[in-house]
N, C-alpha and C positions, 0 to 999 in steps of 0.2 A: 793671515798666516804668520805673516812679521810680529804681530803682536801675540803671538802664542808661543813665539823663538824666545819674546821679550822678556812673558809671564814667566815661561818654564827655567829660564836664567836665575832670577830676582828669587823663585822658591829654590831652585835647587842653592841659593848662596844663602840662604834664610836656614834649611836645614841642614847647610855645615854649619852655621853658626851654631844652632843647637846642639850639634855634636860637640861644638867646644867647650861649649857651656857644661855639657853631662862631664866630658872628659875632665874638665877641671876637678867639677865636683866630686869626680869619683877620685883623685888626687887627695881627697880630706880623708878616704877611708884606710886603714892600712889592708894593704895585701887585694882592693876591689882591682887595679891594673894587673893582677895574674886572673884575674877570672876571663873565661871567652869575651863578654863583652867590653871591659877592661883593655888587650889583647886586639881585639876589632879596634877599637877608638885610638887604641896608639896608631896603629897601622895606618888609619885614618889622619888626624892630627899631629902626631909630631914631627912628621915631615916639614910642616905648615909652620908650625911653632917653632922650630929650629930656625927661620928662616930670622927669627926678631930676639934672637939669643945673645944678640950683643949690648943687648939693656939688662943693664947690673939688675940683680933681686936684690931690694932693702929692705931690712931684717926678715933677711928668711924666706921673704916674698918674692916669688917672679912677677912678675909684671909683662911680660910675655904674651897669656892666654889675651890679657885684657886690651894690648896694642892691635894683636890679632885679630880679634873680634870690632875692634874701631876698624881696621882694612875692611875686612866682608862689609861692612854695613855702607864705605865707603863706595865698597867697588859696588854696593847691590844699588847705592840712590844713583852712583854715574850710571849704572845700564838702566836703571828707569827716566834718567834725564833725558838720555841719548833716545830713547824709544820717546818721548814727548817733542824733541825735535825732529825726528825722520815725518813722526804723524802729520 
């Protein structure tokens, strides 16, 4: 049962990561953030993103999405480390 708490952790932070990733990408289109899905992903993500706004964008770039997405992946190997030493 623990390791099913473990699994559904490590995916559900695998698919906000892919939200981040789409979210960015749809940042290269002009006007795809007013579409419903656009709309959903901010509502989703910039909450999240806002949190790492205090790193300057160089030229032009935030860098942001991309510290963001280093945390999930961070926080997803600590909850699979942690479930390798409960086991």
């Amino acid at each position: 049962m623990i390791g099913f708490i473990f699994y559904a952790i490590e995916q559900l932070l695998n698919l906000y990561a892919m939200v981040i990733v789409v979210w960015a990408l749809l940042s290269w289109f002009p006007g795809a953030s007013q579409s419903r899905l656009g709309q959903l992903l901010d509502r989703l993500v910039v909450p999240y993103i806002r949190l790492f706004n205090f790193i300057p964008p160089l030229g032009g770039i935030s860098f942001s999405p991309l510290v963001a997405l280093m945390v999930v992946y961070l926080a997803q190997h600590g909850v699979s480390y942690l479930y390798m030493l409960l086991v």
